[in-house]
C-alpha positions as CSV (number, residue, x, y, z in Angstrom):
1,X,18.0,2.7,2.8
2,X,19.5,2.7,6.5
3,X,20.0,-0.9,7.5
4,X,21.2,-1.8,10.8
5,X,21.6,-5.3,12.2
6,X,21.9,-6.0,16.2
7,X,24.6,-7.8,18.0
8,X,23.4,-9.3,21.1
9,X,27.1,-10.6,22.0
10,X,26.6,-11.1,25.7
11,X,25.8,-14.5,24.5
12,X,25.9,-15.8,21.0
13,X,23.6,-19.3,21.4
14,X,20.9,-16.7,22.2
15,X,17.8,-17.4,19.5
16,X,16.8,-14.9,17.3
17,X,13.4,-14.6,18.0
18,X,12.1,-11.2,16.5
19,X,13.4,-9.8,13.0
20,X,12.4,-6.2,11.4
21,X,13.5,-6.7,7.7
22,X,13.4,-3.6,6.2
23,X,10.4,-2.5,7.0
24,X,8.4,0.2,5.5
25,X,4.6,1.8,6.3
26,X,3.4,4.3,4.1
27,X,-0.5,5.5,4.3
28,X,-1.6,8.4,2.2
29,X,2.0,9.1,0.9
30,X,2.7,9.4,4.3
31,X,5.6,7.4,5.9
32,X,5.0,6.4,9.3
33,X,7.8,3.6,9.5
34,X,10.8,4.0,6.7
35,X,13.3,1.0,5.8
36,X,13.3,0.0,9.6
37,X,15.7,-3.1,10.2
38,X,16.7,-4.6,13.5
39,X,16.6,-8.2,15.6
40,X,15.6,-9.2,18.4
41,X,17.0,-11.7,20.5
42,X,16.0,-13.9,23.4
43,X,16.4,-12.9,26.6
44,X,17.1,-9.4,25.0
45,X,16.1,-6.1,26.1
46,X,15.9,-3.2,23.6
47,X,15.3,0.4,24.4
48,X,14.0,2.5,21.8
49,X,14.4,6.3,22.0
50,X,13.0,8.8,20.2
51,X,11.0,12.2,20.6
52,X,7.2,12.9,19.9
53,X,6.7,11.6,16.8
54,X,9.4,10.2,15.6
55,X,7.8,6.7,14.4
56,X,8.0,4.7,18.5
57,X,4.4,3.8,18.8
58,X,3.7,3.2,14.7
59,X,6.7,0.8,14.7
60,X,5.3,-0.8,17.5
61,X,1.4,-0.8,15.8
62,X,3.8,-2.6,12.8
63,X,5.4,-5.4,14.6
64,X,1.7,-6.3,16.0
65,X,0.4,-5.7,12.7
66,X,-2.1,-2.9,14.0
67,X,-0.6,-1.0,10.9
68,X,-0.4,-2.8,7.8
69,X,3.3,-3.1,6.5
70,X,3.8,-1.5,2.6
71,X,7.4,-3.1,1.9
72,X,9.5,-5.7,3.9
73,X,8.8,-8.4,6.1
74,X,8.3,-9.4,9.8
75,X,9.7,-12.7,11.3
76,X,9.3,-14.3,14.4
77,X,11.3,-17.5,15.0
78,X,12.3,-17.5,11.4
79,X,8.5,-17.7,10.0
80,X,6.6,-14.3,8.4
81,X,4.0,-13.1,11.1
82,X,2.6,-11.1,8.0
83,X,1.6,-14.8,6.5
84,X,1.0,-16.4,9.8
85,X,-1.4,-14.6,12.0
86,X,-1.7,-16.7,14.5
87,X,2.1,-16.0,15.4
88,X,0.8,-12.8,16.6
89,X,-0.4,-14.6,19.8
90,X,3.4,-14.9,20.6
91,X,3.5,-11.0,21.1
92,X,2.1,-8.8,23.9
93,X,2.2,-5.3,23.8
94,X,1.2,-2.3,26.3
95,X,0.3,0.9,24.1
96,X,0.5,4.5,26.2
97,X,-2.1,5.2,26.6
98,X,-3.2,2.2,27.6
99,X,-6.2,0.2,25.7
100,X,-9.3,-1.5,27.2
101,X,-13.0,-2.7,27.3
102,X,-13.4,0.6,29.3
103,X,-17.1,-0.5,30.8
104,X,-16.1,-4.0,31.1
105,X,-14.2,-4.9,34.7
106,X,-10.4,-5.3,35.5
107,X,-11.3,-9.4,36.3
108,X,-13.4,-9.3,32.9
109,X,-10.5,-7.7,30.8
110,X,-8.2,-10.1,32.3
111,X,-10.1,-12.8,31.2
112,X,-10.4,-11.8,27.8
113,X,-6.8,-11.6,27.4
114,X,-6.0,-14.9,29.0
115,X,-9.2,-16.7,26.7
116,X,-6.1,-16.2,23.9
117,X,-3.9,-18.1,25.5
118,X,-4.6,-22.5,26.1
119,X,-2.4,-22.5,28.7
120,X,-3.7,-20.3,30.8
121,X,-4.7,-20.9,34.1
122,X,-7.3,-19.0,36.5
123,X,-5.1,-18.2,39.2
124,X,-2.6,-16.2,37.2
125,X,-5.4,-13.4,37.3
126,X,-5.0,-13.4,40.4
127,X,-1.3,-13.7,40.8
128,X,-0.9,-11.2,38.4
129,X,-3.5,-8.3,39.9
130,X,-1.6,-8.9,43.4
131,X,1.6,-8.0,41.9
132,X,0.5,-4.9,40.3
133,X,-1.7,-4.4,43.6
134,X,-5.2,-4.3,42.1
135,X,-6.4,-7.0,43.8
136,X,-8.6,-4.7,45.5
137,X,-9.8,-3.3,42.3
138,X,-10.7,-6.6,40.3
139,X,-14.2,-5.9,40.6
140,X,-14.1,-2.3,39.1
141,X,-15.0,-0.8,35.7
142,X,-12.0,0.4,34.0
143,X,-13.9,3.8,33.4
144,X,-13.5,4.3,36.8
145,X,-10.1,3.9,37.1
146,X,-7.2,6.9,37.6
147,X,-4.4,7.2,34.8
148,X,-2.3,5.6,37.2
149,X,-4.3,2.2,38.1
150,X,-4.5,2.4,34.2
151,X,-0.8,2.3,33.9
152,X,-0.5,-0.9,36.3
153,X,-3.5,-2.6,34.6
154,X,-1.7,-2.3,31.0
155,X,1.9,-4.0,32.2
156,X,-0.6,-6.3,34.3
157,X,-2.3,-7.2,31.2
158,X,1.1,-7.5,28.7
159,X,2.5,-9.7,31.6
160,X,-0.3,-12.3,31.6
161,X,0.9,-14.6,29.6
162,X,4.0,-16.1,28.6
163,X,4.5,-14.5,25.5
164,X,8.2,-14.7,23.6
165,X,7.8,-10.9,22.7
166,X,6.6,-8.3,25.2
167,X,6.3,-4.8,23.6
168,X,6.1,-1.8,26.3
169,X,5.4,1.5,25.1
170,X,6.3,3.7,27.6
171,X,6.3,1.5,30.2
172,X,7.2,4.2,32.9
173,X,5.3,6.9,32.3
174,X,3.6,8.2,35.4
175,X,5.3,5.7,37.6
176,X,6.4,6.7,40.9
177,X,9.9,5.2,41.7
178,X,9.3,2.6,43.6
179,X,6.8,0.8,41.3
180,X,9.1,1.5,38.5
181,X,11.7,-0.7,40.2
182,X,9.5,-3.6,40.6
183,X,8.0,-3.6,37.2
184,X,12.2,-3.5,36.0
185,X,12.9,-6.4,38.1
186,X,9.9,-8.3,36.7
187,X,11.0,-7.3,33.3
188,X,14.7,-8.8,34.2
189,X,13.1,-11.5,36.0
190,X,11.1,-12.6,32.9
191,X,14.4,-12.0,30.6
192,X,16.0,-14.6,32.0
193,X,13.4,-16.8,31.1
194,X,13.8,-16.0,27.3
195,X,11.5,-13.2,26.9
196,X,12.8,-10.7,24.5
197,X,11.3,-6.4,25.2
198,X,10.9,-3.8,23.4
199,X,10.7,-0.3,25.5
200,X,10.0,2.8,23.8
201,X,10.8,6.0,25.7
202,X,12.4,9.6,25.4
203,X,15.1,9.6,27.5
204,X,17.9,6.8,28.1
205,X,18.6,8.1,31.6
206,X,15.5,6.1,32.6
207,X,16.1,2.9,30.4
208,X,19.6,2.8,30.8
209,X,19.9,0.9,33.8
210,X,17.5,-2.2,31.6
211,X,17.9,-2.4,28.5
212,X,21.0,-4.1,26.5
213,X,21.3,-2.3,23.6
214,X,18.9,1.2,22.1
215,X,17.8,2.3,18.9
216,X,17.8,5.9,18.1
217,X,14.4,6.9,15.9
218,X,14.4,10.3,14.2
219,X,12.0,11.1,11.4
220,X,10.0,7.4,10.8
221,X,14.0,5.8,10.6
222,X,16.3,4.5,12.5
223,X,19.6,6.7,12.9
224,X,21.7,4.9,15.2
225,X,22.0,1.9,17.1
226,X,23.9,1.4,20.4
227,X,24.5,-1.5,22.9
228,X,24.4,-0.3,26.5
229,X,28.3,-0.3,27.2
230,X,28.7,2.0,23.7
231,X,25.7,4.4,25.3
232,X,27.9,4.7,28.8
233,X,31.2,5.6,27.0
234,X,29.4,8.0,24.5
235,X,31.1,11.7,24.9
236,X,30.3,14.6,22.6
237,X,32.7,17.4,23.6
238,X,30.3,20.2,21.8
239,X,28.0,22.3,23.8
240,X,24.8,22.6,21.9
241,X,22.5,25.6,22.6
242,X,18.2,24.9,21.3
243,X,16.2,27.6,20.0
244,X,12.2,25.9,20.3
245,X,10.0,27.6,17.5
246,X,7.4,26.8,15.5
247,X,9.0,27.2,11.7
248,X,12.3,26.0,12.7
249,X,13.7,26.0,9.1
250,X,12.5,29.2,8.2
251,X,14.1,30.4,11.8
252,X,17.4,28.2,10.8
253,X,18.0,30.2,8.1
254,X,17.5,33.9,9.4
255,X,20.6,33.0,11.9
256,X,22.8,31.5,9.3
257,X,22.8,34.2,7.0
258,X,22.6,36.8,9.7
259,X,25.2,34.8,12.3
260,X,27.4,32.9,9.8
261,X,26.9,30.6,12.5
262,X,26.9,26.8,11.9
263,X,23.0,25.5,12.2
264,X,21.6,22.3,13.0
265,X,17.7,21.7,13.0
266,X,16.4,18.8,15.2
267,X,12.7,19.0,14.7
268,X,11.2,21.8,16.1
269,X,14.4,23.2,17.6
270,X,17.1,25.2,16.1
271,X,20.8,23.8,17.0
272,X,23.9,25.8,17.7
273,X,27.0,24.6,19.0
274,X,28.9,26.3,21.5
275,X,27.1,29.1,21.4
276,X,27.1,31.7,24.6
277,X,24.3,33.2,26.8
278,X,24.9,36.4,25.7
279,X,25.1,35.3,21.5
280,X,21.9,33.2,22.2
281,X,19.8,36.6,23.7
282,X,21.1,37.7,20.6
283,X,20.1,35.4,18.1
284,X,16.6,34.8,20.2
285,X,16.1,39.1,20.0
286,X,17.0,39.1,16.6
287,X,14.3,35.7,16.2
288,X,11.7,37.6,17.9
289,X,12.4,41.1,15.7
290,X,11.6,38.7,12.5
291,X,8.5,37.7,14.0
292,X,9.3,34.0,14.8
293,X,7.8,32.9,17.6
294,X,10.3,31.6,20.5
295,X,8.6,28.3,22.8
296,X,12.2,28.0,24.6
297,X,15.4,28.4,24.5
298,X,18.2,26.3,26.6
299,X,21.4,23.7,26.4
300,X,20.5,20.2,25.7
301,X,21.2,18.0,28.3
302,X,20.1,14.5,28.0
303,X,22.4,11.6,26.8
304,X,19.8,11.0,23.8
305,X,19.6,14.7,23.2
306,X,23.2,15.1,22.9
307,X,23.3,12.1,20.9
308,X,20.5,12.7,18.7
309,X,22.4,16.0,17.9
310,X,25.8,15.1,17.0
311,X,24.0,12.6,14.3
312,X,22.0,15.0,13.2
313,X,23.5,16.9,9.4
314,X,24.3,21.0,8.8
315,X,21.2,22.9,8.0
316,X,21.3,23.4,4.0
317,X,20.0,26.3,2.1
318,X,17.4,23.5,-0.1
319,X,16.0,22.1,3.4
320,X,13.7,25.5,3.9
């Protein structure tokens, strides 16, 4: 069981607002989340990194119980959203790619969304479409919409209302820079308020200016978790070189028996550390000879990369 608890230690009188208690999904002996444990705080904003499939979006589908949860328990201010539904209308969430009533209008999507909420008030429709400038859009069938007025209407929708828990998937995917800022300072903006985020994404690079502390997703689980000022100081002296192929395993063990060369496998990619140009031409001609397919070969270069890869074990003879 890999348990991890958070410690949001910029300030310790902030509430705990969101916890993940050991959760586990498992549909068709399939696990889509595994022994997942973490807090969230308020005011806090969490980044959580992982690749393609790794178990980002079905976590999120957990928390707002658009997955069902096989073992463990979901808790927001202290009380089981699993045995109290209505708690759910404390959480927004923005899914990539996005969700709507796709023949209904912006204005009548809106509307929908804000009909959850008593508080709400007609003029934050407004309010809100100007800052995600779709003002002049309102009126318009989502159908008819590009990916990118898409984009704005989901954070425009998972801003509406004051929710304690906003869940971005993705959040800035297909953003160009400078809307990107804005939507960060909004983000901040409603942190200080007590909101508490959740930002899924690939890369830290692009998270790592926001986000407090990041939790590391590989294969349904967590693997690590970091606050921001252990991500900056993070150095991994080791050099590692990907092979990309479709039977990774399979390719894994051809160059450890062949190479004597120590092997890593993280996901679809072969891992060798310090490894030279000319050894890697090797090893991918001596691939390619076997009949493995090469996608790519390079070095890995992103922080979560890098990081991903010194966590990840030796490739053993019984993983084949």
């Amino acid at each position: 069981m890999n348990k991890y608890q958070l410690n949001f230690g910029r300030n310790m009188e902030n509430k705990e607002i969101l916890k993940v208690d050991n959760v586990t999904t498992l549909i068709k002996e399939k696990f889509l989340v595994k022994n997942v444990s973490f807090s969230l705080h308020a005011g806090e904003i969490i980044g959580i990194i992982g690749e393609d499939k790794s178990g980002k979006s079905s976590l999120l589908k957990v928390i707002t119980e658009a997955l069902p949860v096989t073992e463990g328990n979901i808790y927001l201010d202290g009380k089981s959203v699993i045995k109290n539904k209505k708690l759910q209308r404390s959480i927004d969430i923005c899914l990539d790619p996005p969700m709507f009533f796709k023949f209904q209008t912006i204005q009548d999507n809106m509307q929908y969304i804000s009909s959850l909420n008593d508080e709400f008030k007609s003029k934050d429709i407004d309010e809100m479409l100007t800052k995600f400038n779709l003002m002049d859009k309102k009126k318009v069938p989502v159908r008819k919409l590009n990916f990118f007025e898409k984009k704005r209407m989901a954070l425009a929708l998972a801003f509406l209302r004051p929710a304690k828990v906003i869940i971005l998937d993705e959040p800035f995917k297909s953003l160009d820079d400078q809307f990107k800022k804005q939507v960060k300072m909004y983000i901040k903006e409603l942190s200080k308020k007590g909101s508490g985020f959740l930002l899924t994404g690939r890369d830290v690079e692009e998270l790592q200016d926001i986000c407090h502390t990041f939790i590391f997703l590989e294969n349904k689980q967590i693997v690590k978790i970091m606050t921001n000022t252990e991500l900056k100081n993070f150095q991994d002296d080791i050099i590692y070189t990907f092979i990309k192929t479709k039977t990774p395993n399979y390719a894994g063990k051809l160059v450890k028996e062949k190479f004597n060369e120590e092997v890593k496998i993280l996901n679809n990619r072969v891992l060798l550390s310090n490894v030279d140009e000319e050894k890697t031409a090797e090893i991918v001609k001596f691939l390619t000879q076997n009949k493995i397919e090469i996608l790519s070969a390079g070095t890995i270069s992103t922080k979560a990369e890098q990081i991903f890869a010194s966590l990840t074990p030796l490739f053993k003879e019984d993983e084949e």
